[in-house]
C-alpha positions in Angstrom: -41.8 29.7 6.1 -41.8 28.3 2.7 -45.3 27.8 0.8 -45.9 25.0 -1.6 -47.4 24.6 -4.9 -49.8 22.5 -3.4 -50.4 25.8 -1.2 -51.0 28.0 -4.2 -53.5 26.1 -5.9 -55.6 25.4 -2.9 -55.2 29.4 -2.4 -56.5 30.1 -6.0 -59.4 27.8 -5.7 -60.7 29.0 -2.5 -60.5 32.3 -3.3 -62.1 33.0 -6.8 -64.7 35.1 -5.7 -62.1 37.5 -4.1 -59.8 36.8 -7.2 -60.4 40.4 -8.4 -59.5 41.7 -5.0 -56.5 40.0 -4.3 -54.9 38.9 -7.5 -51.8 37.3 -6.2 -52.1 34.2 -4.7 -50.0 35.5 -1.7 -53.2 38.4 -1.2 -55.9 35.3 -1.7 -54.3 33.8 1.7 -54.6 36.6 3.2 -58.3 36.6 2.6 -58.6 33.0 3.2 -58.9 32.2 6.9 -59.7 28.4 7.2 -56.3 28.0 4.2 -54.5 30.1 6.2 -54.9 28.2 9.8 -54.2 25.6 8.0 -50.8 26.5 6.2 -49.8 27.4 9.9 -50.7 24.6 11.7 -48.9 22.5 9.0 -45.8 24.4 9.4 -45.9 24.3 13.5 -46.1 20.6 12.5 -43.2 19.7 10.2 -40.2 18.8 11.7 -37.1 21.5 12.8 -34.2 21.6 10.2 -31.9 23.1 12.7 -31.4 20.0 15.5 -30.7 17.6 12.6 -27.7 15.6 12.6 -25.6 14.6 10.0 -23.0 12.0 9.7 -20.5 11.1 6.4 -18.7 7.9 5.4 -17.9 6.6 2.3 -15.0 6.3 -0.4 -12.3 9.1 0.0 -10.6 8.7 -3.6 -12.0 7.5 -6.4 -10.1 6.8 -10.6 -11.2 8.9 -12.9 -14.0 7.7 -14.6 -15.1 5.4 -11.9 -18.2 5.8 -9.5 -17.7 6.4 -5.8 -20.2 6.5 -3.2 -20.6 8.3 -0.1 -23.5 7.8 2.3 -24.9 10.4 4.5 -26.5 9.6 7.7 -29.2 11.6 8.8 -30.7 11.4 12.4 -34.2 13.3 13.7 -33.5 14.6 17.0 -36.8 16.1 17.2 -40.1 14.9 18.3 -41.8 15.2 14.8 -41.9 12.6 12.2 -39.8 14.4 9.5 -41.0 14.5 6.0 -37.9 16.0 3.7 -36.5 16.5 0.8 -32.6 16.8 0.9 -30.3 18.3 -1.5 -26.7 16.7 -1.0 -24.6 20.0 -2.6 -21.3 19.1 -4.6 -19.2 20.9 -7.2 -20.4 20.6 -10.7 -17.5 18.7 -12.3 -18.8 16.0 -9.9 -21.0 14.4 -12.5 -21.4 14.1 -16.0 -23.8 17.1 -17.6 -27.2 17.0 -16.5 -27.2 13.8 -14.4 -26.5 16.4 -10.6 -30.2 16.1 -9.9 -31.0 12.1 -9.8 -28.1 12.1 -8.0 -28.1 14.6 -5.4 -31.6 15.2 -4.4 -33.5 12.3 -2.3 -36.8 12.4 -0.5 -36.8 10.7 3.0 -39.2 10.4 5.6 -37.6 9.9 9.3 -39.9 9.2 12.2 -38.8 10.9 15.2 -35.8 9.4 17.3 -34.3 7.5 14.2 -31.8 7.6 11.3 -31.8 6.9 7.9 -28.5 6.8 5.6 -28.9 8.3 2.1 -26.4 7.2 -0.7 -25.1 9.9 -3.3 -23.3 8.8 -6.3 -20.1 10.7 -7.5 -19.3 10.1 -10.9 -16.5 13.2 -11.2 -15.0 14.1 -14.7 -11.8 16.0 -13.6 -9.4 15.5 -11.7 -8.4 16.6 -8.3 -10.2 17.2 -5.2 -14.2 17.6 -4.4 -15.4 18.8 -1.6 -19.1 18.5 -0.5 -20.9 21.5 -0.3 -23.9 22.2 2.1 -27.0 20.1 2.6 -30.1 21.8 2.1 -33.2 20.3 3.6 -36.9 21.0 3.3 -38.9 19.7 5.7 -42.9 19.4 5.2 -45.8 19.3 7.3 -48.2 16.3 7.0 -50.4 18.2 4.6 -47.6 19.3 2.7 -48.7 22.8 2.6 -45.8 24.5 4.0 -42.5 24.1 5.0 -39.4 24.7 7.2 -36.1 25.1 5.0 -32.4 25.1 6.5 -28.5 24.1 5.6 -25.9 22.3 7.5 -22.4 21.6 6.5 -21.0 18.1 6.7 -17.1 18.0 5.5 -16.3 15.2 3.4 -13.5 15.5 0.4 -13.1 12.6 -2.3 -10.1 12.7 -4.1 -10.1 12.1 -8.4 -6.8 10.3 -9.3 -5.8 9.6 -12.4 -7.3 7.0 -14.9 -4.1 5.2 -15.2 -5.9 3.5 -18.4 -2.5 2.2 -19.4 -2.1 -0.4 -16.9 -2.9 -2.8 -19.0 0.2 -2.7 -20.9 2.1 -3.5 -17.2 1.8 -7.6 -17.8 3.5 -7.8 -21.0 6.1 -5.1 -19.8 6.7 -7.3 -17.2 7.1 -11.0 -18.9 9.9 -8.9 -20.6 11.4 -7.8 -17.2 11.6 -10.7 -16.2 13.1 -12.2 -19.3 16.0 -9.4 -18.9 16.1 -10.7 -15.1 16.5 -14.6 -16.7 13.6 -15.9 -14.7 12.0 -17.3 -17.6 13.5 -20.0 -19.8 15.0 -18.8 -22.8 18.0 -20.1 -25.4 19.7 -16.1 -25.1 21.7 -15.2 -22.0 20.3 -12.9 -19.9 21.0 -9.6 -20.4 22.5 -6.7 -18.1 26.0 -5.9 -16.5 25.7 -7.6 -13.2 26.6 -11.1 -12.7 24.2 -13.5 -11.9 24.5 -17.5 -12.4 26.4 -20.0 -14.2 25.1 -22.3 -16.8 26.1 -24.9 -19.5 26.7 -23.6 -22.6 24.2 -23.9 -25.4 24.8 -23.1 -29.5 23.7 -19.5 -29.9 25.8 -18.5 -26.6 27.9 -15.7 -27.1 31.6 -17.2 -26.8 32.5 -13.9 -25.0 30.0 -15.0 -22.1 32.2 -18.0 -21.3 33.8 -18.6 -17.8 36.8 -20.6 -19.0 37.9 -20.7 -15.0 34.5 -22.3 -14.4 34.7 -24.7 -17.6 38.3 -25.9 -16.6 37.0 -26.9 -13.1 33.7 -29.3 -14.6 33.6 -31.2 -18.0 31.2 -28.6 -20.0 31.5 -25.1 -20.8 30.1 -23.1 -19.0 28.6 -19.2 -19.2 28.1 -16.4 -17.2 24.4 -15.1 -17.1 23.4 -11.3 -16.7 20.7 -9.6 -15.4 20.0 -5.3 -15.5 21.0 -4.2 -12.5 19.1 -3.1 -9.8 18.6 0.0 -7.6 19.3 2.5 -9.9 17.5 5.8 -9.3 15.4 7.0 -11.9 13.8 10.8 -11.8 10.8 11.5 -13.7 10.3 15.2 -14.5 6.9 16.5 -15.6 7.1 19.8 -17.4 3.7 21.4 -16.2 4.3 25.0 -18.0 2.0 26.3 -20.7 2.6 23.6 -23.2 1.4 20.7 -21.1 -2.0 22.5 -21.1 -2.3 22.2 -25.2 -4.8 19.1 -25.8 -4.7 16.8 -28.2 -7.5 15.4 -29.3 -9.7 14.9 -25.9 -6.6 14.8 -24.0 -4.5 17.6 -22.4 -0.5 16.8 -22.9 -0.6 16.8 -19.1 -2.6 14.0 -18.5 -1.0 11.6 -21.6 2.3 12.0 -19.2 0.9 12.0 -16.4 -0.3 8.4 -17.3 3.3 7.2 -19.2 4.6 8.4 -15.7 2.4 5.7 -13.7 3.5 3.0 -16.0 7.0 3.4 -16.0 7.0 4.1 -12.1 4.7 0.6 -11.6 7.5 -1.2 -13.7 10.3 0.4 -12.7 9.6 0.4 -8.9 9.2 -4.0 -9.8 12.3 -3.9 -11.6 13.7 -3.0 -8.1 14.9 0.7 -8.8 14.1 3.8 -7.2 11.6 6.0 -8.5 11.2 9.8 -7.7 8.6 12.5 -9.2 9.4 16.2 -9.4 6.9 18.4 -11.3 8.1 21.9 -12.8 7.1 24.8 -14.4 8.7 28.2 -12.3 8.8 26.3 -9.5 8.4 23.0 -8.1 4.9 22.1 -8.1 5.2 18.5 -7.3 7.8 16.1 -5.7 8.5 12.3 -4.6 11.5 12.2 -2.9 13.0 8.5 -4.6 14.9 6.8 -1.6 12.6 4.3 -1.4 11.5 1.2 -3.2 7.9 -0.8 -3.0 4.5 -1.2 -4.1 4.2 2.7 -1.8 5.5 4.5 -4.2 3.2 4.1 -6.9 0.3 5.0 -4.4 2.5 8.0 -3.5 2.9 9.1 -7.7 -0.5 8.8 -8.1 -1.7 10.7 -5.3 0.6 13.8 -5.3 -0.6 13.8 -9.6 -4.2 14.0 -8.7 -4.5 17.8 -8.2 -1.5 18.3 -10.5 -2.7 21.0 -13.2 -0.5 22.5 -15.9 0.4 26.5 -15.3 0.3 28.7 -18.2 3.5 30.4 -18.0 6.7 29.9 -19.8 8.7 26.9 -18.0 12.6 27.7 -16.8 14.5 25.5 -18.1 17.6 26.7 -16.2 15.7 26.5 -13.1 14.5 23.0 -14.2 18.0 21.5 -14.5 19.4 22.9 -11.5 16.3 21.3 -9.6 16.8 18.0 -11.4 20.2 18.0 -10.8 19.9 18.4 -6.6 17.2 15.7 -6.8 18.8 13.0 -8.8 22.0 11.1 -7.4 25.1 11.1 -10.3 24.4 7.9 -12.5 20.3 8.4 -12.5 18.4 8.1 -15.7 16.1 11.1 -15.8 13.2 11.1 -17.8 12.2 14.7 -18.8 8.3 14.6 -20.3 7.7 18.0 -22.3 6.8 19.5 -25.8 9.7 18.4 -28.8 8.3 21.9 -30.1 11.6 23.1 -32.0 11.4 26.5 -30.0 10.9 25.8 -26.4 13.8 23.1 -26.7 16.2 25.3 -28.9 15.7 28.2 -26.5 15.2 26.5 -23.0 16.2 22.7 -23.0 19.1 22.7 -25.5 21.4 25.6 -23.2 21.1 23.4 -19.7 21.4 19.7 -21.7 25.2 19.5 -21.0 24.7 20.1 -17.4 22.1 17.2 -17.4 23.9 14.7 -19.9 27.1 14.9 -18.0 26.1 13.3 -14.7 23.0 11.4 -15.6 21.1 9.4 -18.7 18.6 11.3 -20.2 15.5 10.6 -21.9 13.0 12.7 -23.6 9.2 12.0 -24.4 6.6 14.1 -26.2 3.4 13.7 -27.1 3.3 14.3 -30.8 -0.5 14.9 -32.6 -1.6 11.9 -34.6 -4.1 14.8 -36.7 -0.8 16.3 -38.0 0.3 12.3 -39.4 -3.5 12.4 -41.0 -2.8 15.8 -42.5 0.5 14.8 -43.9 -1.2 12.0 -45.7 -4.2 13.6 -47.3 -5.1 14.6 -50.6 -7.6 14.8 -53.5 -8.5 18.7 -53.2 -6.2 22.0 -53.1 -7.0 22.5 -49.2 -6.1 19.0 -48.8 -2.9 19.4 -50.5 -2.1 22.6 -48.1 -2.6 20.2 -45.1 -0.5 17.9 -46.3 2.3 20.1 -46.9 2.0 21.9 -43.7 1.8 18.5 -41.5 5.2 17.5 -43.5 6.7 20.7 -42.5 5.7 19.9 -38.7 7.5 16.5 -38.9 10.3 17.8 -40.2 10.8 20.2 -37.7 10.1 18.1 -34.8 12.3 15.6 -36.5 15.1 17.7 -36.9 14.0 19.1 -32.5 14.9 15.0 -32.1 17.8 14.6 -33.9 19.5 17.7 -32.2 18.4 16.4 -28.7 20.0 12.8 -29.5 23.6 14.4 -30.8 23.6 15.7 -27.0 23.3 12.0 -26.2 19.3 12.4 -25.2 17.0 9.1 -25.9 14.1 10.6 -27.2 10.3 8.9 -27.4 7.7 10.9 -29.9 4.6 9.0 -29.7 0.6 10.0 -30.1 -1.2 10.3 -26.8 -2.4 6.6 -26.7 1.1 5.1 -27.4 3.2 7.0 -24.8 3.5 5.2 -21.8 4.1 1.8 -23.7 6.9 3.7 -25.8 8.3 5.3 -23.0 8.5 1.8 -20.5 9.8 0.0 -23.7 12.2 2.5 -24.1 13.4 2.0 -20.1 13.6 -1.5 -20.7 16.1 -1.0 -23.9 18.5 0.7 -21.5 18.2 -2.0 -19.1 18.9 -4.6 -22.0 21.7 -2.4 -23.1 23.4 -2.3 -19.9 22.9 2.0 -19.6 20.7 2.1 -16.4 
């Protein structure tokens, strides 16, 4: 039986001439018979927790950020009108700081027989799976002076996927697809190394696109038009060791490539090539097998990175390769997302490049630290000065990590946590110009 405050003041006021005798308000019961009789028949009253029934329905996955809602069905199979309060039990990370209450606790009343469905408001801030805990209900008698308390357990799991905030970069990355695919109207040829159309010839034209078999059979010249070709298989590796889990700014390493990876595989996977996923630390953590093409595949990528979390060991590079290499057909670009610290890629990624380079096109992106450009470029006091210095000396270093990378033929994309996935889909859509992928 649990006793309400309600309970304890009525207790305290009934009993003041006995207050010396029983000091708790627990002993001033005891010695109150008419408060007593009536804290039990209030309780024999309220309505069993135990024959409740509980039903869920609702959103199952929800963005980052955004609110999803998942209603709760609750049905007195009792003969008592049921006065409650309910406690609808999630992990904390399911809400913003302080805001669990208003969203988790509701009062209902339920007359006997019927149902009522409760709404509780998810508003997660990590990532990953929640899972709803147990429901706690209170159930009151009419005069609210005591009350029966039990749990039940109703599964229900809503999945946290990533933000993707950089989706709206996709349009303009894909008026320029389509310009490479010469869909759109434009004085240059299209671009690429597989054949597409002829057309007259225009000034600008490069000569060297001219089909002179073509222009001796009509009266104009005409040229051959290009567009990228299609199909190709592209492997994005995510690097989840210890170094994804460094943040910069409000934003771990993990999750800036984690978003770059959704924009290139949304564009890529409309460009018409094959787009796989393979996440690596020790061991695989993550994998989408690339042999298909379609809209599927981005739902696929952005599912499998929702529970992805970075690992805070070291990251085998060796063992990286070797699983890159059995994943990715010969001819694929893969596009490696790590650290450009000079001493995990001199160590690791530097030993196992040629193995990579040989057989496939490879390109590198980092997230670099826009605090170390602001450091480089301050001054006015000594400390300022040390700053400076000591931001030059990282983007030396992390210049010179590029340029070694790029003499073993790596493309390599250094850009602050914001500018990523732009860089890194323009940088896909050069090699598609240049004829590489």
């Amino acid at each position: 039986m649990a006793l309400t405050g309600r309970t304890a003041l009525l207790a305290a006021l009934g009993s003041l001439p006995v207050g010396i005798l029983a000091p708790s308000w627990t002993g001033m019961l005891a010695v109150n018979a008419p408060l007593s009789l009536a804290i039990l028949c209030d309780y024999a009253l309220a309505a069993p927790v135990r024959p409740l029934r509980f039903t869920r329905s609702g959103d199952t996955s929800v963005r980052l950020g955004d609110a999803a809602e998942v209603q709760l069905t609750v049905t007195n199979t009792s003969r008592r009108r049921l006065r409650a309060q309910l406690r609808d039990a999630w992990p904390p990370s399911s809400w913003p700081t302080g805001s669990e209450q208003a969203s988790s606790r509701h009062m209902l009343t339920v007359p006997p027989g019927e149902q009522r469905r409760l709404t509780t408001v998810l508003r997660p801030t990590r990532r990953g799976d929640r899972q709803a805990e147990r429901i706690t209900v209170r159930s009151y008698g009419p005069l609210g002076l005591a009350a029966r308390q039990g749990h039940h357990r109703v599964p229900w799991t809503v999945r946290v996927l990533p933000p993707f905030t950089s989706r709206k970069h996709l349009p303009s990355r894909l008026a320029r697809l389509r310009e490479l695919d010469g869909r759109t109207s434009v004085l240059t040829r299209g671009e690429g190394t597989e054949f597409d159309s002829l057309r007259a010839y225009v000034p600008g034209d490069d000569t060297r696109s001219i089909d002179w078999r073509a222009t001796a059979r009509q009266s104009a010249v005409a040229v051959r038009t290009w567009r990228p070709e299609r199909d190709r298989h592209i492997l994005i590796v995510l690097d989840t060791g210890r170094t994804s889990a460094g943040r910069v700014g409000d934003v771990p390493r993990l999750d800036a490539a984690m978003d770059a990876t959704l924009l290139l595989t949304a564009l890529a996977t409309r460009a018409g090539d094959r787009v796989g996923l393979l996440a690596y630390d020790r061991r695989v953590r993550a994998r989408v097998q690339g042999r298909t093409t379609g809209g599927d595949v981005l739902a696929k990528v952005v599912n499998t990175l929702a529970s992805l979390e970075p690992e805070l060991v070291e990251t085998d590079a060796r063992g990286l390769s070797t699983t890159a290499l059995s994943d990715a057909p010969r001819g694929s670009l893969i596009v490696l997302l790590t650290s450009l610290e000079a001493a995990p890629v001199e160590e690791g990624l530097l030993p196992v490049l040629p193995q990579l380079t040989q057989r496939h096109t490879v390109l590198l992106a980092a997230v670099s630290d826009p605090r170390i450009e602001e450091m480089a470029k301050s001054r006015g006091t000594v400390d300022a000065v040390y700053d400076a210095a000591a931001g030059a000396q990282a983007q030396a270093e992390r210049r010179s990590t590029a340029e070694k990378l790029q003499r073993h033929g790596v493309v390599v994309v250094d850009a602050a946590p914001d500018n990523l996935a732009p860089a890194l889909s323009d940088a896909y859509l050069a090699l598609k110009a240049a004829g590489r992928l």
